[in-house]
N, C-alpha and C positions, 0 to 999 in steps of 0.2 A: 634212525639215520639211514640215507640210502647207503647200501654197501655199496656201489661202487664208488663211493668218497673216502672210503678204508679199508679197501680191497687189495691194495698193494702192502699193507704193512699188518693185516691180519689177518690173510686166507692163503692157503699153500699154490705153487705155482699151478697145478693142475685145476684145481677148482674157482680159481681165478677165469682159466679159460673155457670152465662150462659157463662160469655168471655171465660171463661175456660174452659166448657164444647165445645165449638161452636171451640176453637183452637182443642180443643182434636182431636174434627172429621175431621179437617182439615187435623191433625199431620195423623190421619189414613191413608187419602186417601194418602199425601204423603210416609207416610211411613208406612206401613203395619205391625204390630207388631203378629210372633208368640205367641197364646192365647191357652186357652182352652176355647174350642170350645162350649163343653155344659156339664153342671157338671155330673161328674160320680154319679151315685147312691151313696145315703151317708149309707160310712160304716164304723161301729163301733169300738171301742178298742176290739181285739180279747179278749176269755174269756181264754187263756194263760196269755195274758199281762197282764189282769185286776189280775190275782191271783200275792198278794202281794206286791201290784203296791207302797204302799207307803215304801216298804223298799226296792226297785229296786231304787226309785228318791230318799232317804237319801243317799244310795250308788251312786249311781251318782254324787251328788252333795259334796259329801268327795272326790272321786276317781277323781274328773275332777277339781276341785277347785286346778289352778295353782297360783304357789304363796300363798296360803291361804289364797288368800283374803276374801272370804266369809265367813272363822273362823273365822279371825282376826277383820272383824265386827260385827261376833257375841258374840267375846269376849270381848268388847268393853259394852256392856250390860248382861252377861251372864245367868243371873238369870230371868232377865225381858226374854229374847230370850227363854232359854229352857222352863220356865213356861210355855210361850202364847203357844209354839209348842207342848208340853204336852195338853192344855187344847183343841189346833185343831185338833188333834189326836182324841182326845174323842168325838170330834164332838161340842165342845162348840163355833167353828166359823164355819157356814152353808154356804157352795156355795149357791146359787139360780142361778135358770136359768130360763130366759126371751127371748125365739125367740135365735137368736146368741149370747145374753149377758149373759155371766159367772160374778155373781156380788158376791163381795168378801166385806163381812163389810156391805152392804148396802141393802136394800129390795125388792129394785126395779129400773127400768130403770129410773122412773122418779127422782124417791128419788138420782140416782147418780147425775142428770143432776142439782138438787139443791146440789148437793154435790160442784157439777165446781163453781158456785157461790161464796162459801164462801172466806173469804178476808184470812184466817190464812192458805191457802195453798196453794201446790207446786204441780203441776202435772205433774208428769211420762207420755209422749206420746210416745208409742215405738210401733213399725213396724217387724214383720218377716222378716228378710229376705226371705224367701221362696214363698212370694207375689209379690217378684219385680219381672219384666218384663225381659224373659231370655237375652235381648238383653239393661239391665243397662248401661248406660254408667260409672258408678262407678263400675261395678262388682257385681254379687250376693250374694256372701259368703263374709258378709267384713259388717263393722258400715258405708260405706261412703254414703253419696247421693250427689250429686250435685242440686238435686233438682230444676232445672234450665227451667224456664218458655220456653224459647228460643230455647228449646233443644225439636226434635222431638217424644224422650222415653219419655223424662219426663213429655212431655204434656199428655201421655195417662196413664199414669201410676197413681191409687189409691194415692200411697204413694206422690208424687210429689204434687199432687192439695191437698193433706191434709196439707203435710208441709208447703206448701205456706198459708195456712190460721192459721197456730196456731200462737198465740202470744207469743211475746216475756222475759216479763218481768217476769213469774213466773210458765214457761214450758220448763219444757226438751225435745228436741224430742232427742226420740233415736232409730238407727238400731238396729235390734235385729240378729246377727248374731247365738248365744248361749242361752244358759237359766245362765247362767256364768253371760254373760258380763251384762243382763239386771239387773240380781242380784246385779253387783257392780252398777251400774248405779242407783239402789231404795237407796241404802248405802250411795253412795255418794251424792243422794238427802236431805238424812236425816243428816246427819252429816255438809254439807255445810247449811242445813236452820235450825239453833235451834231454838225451838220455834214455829215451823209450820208444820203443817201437811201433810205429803206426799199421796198424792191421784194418782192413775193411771190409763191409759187406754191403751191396748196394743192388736195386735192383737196375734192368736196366733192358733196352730190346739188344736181340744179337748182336746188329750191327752194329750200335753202336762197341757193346762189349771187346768185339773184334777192332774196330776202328780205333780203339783209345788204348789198347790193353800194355803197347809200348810206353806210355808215359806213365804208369805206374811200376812197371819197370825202371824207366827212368829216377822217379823220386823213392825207390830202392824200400816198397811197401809191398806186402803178400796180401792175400784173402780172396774173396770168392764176389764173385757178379752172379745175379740170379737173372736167368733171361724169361723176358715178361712176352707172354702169349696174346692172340688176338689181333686187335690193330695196329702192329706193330708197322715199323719204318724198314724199307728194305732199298729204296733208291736213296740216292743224294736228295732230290729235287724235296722228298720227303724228309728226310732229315732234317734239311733245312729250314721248311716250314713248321715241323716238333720246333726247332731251336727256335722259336721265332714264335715260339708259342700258339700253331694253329695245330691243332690235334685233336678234330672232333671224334673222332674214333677212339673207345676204349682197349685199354691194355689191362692183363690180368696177371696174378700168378697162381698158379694153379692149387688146388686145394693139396694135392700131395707135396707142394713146393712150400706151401706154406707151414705146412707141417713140420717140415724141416727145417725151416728158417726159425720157427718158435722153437723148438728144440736146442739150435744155436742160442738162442735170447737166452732160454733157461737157464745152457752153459757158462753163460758171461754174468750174468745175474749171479749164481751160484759164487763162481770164480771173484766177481768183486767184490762181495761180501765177505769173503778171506786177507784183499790185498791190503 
């Protein structure tokens, strides 16, 4: 039987991610995946965008919210929601930044990683699309993955070996096709788990991170954004057309990032196997 059909429930966490790693370069040599080659110089949110950035993403997030779903969750608490977003405005919930980690609610990278631990919550794992590999076999602009061991993209792909190790019992993953769809997807964490605290990890480019980072304040959730290097989005005019699904330029995270981020996975793996 090929191990990686029963690799999750009889090979220890470490040795899982050399099978995985050691298929990956396999999946290479048979199949050669269009990459970015070596990362562009990292460049900034222009200083156009940056002026008034936080009433550019409130109009974003009214003008693009179909169906109103994201009202109608926030009407759903209305007074709890506009307060906390009044009080992030003013700066009484601080991003920090640690290396790639945009931490929202929490202090630090460690302080998150005892966050995954706790037994009263629910974690948010969501994924850009804008990281998948141009050659998906689910599609790039779309919530799908197949995530499929067996599958030559999927072996090389970030997203693939992370989804195959998150657990199951008290994690969502999610594609992030939109800044929309992950929105309903925090919502409907929160309202399917009363009683428990929704925590996240998602990747994501800067701007966005910075542009959105008040409405997870708002819906009164901690965790960490990981910012995706490469061909990232730095104007609006760009944004818009990521949201809009045109993004022929790849996005990465970087090898030291991801390192970190499976270390996370570990911890929550570990952790719900107790709750």
């Amino acid at each position: 039987m090929d191990k990686l059909k029963v690799w999750k429930e009889e090979l220890p966490f470490d040795e899982r991610l050399k099978l995985w790693d050691a298929r990956a370069e396999s999946a290479k040599e048979e199949l050669p995946l269009k990459e970015l080659k070596s990362l562009p110089k990292m460049v900034g949110i222009t200083e156009e965008t940056r002026r008034f950035l936080r009433l550019k993403s409130l109009w974003w997030m009214i003008r693009k919210d179909e169906g109103a779903s994201i009202f109608l969750s926030f009407m759903r608490r209305p007074f709890y929601h506009l307060s906390r977003l009044i009080r992030s405005y003013f700066g009484r919930f601080p991003m920090k930044e640690e290396g790639d980690f945009f931490l929202y609610g929490v202090s630090s990278v460690n302080a998150f990683k005892d966050l995954l631990k706790e037994k009263n919550t629910v974690l948010v794992a969501g994924f850009s699309y804008c990281h998948k590999p141009l050659e998906c076999p689910s599609g790039r602009f779309t919530d799908r993955c197949i995530r499929d061991p067996a599958n030559l993209v999927c072996r090389q792909c970030f997203i693939g070996k992370a989804m195959n190790q998150l657990p199951k019992g008290y994690t969502v993953p999610v594609i992030i096709p939109t800044v929309h769809h992950i929105g309903r997807k925090v919502f409907e964490a929160i309202r399917d788990n009363p009683g428990k605290e929704v925590i996240f990890l998602i990747t994501a480019c800067e701007m966005t991170l910075r542009m959105f980072h008040d409405y997870g304040n708002m819906a009164g959730i901690k965790g960490a954004g990981v910012r995706l290097r490469g061909r990232i989005c730095n104007t609006m005019r760009a944004f818009e057309l990521s949201e809009e699904g045109i993004k022929p330029g790849l996005t990465v995270v970087t090898e030291d990032t991801q390192d970190q981020m499976m270390v996370f996975i570990h911890e929550r793996q570990k952790a719900e196997s107790t709750f």
